[in-house]
N, C-alpha and C positions, 0 to 999 in steps of 0.2 A: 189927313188925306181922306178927303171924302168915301172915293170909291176905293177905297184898300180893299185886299183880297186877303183873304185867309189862305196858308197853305192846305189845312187841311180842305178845304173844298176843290183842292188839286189833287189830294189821293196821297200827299205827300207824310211823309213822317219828320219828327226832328229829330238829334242824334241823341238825346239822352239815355234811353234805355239800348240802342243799339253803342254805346261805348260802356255804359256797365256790363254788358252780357261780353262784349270783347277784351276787360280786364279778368274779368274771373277766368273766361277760356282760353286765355293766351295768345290772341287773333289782332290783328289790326282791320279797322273796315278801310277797304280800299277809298280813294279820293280821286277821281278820276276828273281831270282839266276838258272840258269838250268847246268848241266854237260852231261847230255846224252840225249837219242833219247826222254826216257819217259817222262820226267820231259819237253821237250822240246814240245812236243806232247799234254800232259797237258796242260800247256798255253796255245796255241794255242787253242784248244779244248774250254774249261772255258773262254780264252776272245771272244770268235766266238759265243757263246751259251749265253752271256753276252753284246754282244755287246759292249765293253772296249779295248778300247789303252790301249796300253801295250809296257812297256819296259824288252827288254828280258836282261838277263846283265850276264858277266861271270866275273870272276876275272882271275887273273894272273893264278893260280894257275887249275882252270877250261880249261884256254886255252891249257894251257900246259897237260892237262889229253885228253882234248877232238883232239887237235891237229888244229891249226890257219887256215889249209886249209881244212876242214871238216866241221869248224864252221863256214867260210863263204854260203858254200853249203845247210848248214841245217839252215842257217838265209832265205838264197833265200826262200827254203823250206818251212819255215815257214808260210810265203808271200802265195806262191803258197797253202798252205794248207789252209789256212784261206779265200781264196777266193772260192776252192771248198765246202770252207762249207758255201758259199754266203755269205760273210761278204769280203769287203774291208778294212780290217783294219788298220790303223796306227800302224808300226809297227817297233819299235828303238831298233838296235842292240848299248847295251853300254859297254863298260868296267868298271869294279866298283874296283876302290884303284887300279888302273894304279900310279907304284910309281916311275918312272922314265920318260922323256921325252922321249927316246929311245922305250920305252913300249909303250906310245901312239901314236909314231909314225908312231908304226909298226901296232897297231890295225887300223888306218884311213888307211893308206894304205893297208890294208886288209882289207876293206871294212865295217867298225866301222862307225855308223855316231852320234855316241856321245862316247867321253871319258869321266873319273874320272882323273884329276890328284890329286893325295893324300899328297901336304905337308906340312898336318898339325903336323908333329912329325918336321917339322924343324925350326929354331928359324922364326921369322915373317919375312923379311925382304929376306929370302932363300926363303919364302914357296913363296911370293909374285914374285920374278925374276923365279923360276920356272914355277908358275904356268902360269906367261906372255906369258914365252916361248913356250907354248904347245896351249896356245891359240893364239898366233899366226900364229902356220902350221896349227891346226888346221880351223881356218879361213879362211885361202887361199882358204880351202876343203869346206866349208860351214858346216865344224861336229861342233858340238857342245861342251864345256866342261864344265865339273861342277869340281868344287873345295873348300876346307875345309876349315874351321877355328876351331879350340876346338879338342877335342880328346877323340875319345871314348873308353871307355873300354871295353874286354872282348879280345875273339881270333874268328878269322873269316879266314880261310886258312893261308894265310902270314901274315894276318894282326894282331899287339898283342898289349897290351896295359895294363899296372897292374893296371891303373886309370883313370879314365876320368877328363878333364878338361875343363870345359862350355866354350863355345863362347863367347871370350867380345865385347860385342855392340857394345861397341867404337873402334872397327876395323874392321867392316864389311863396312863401307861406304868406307873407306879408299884403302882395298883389292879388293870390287868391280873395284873401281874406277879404281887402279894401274893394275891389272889383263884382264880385260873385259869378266872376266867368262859372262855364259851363266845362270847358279845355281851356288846354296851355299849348299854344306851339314855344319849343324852345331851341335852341339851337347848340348843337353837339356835336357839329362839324361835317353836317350835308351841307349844300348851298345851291342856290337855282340855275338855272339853264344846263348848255351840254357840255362845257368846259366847269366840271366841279374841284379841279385837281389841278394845278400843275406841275407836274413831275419828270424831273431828270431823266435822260435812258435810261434803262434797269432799276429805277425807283417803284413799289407798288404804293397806292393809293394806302394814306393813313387811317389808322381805324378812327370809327367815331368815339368819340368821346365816353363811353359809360360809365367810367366816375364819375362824370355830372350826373346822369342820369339816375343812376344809385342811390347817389346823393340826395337829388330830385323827392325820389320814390318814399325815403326816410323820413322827407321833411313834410310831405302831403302824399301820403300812403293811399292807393287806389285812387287816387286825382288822372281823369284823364288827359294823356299827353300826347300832342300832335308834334309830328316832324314831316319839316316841311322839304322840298330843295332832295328828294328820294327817290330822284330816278337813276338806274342804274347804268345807262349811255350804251346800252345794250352795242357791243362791238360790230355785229353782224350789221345790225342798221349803219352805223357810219362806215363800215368798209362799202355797204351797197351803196351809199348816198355818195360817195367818193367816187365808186368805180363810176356811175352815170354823171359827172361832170361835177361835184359840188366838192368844196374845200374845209374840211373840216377838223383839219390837224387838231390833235390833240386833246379831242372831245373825251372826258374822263366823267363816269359816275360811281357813284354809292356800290360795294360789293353787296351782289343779292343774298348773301349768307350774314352779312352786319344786320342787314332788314329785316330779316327773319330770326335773328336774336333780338330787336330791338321790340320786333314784333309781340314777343311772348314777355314782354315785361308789362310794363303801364303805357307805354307807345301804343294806343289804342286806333288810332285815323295814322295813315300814312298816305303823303300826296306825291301823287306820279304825274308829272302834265309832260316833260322833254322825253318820257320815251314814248309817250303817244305817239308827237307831233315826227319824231324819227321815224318810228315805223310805216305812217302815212308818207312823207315825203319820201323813203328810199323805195316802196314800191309804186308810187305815181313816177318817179323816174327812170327806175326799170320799167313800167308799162311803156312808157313812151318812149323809151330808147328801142325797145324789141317790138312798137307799135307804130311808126313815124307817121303812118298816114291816119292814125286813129283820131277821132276829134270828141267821142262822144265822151262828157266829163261821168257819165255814169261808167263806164268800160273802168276806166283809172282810178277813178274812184271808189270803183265795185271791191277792187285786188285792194286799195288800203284799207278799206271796210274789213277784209277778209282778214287780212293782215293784222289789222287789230283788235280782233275778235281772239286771233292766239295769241296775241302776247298776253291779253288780260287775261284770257285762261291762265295763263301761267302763274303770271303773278297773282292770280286769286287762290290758287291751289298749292304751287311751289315756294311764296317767299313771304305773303301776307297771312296764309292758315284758314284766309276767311269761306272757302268755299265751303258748302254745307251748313252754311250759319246762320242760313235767312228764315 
């Protein structure tokens, strides 16, 4: 690609030294899903006011709504906004479930300085020549990649899955090794979207998995590890998206107390996109239910911004550890 852009001439960082400095101190850097201005505003906002690295991350499906050369312009942006608000912040524009070599080809050269290559849905021996491949352009570029083993269940834009299947320990040394990822997402029994669980009445939500994890840690000791599928379905959001007209039986996520152990092991990057996108829709619905005549999409959109400026204080301070770490 001719006119490829470097990330760094966007102000951007990659994640390599921001997930060493988060295994030693026991912190996950947040991962936050954004598609438009607000949601991207938010971050910045909540990590500046927190003082947290942060990974901003889009998916395929994000890029293609927000449009490849707009998201490189509102990453710069990002940068430039987080410094007026006197915070220098490290800050990693990623791709999350990049599923083809051609997709992250196209993100680094549009100024990505960490990919996802995602082939954990193909047999081992595919995901591993894949995933080589992308880590090696990627390298040339100095971007980063992370890649999968295990598979999780649920839907997440492209991404679908009718089951999850845990990571076996005894192939993480091996795919490290043949690959030279940078991370690992693996799978320990989060899984994506807002239905993570389904459970009986009086049943509580299963712990995650951490003898994999354990396991994990024994066979590639300080290897950074991403989980993915970790948002918490925060209850208060769906009773409010409920109460203003929406149906959402049964939406179950990740306890914020599993996160914050998972946190302080080698779980380095943790990704949160469904309780973003909660928080935003049950206060644009409350707006509008207690505003009927109101039309102006900054008014509704002002209260989700607001909205999720506190949740991500939270979790940057209460479940992830990473505030003060930038």
């Amino acid at each position: 690609m001719s006119n490829a852009v470097s990330y760094k001439d966007l102000g951007l960082v990659n994640s390599r030294a921001l997930f060493h400095n988060a295994v030693d101190g026991g912190y996950a850097i947040p991962a936050y899903n954004f598609n438009n201005l607000e949601q991207l505003q938010a971050i910045v906002v909540a990590c500046a006011e927190t003082d947290s690295p942060v990974i901003i991350q889009v998916s395929k499906g994000a890029r293609d709504y927000a449009n490849e050369t707009m998201l490189r312009y509102m990453a710069m942006g990002a940068v430039q906004m987080a410094k007026e608000l006197g915070k220098d912040l490290p800050i990693v524009l990623h791709l999350d479930h990049g599923d083809s070599f051609e997709l992250c080809q196209s993100c680094i050269d549009s100024g990505f300085s960490s990919v996802m290559i995602d082939g954990s849905h193909l047999p081992y021996e595919e995901n591993v020549a894949l995933t080589r491949r992308v880590v090696e352009y990627a390298h040339q570029r100095d971007v980063a990649v992370e890649g999968e083993l295990g598979v999780l269940a649920g839907i997440e834009d492209d991404v679908v899955a009718e089951q999850s299947t845990y990571t076996k320990p005894e192939e993480v040394e091996d795919f490290v090794k043949k690959t030279g990822v940078d991370s690992l997402a693996i799978s320990i029994g989060t899984s994506h979207g807002a239905y993570k669980f389904k459970l009986a009445p009086g049943e509580s939500v299963p712990p995650l998995r951490f003898d994999i994890l354990d396991e994990i840690e024994k066979r590639i000791p300080g290897f950074p590890i991403v989980l993915h599928g970790a948002s918490s379905v925060v209850p208060a959001y769906v009773a409010l998206i409920n109460q203003y007209g929406c149906k959402m039986d049964g939406a179950v996520g990740v306890p914020e107390d599993q996160l914050r152990q998972a946190a302080k092991s080698a779980v380095c990057k943790i990704n949160i996109d469904s309780d973003g996108r909660l928080a935003v829709t049950a206060k644009v619905r409350e707006f509008l239910a207690h505003n009927p005549a109101e039309f102006d999409p900054r008014k509704y959109l002002g209260a989700a911004r607001s909205e999720l400026i506190a949740l991500i204080k939270h979790k940057n301070q209460a479940v992830l550890g990473s505030a003060g770490k930038a």
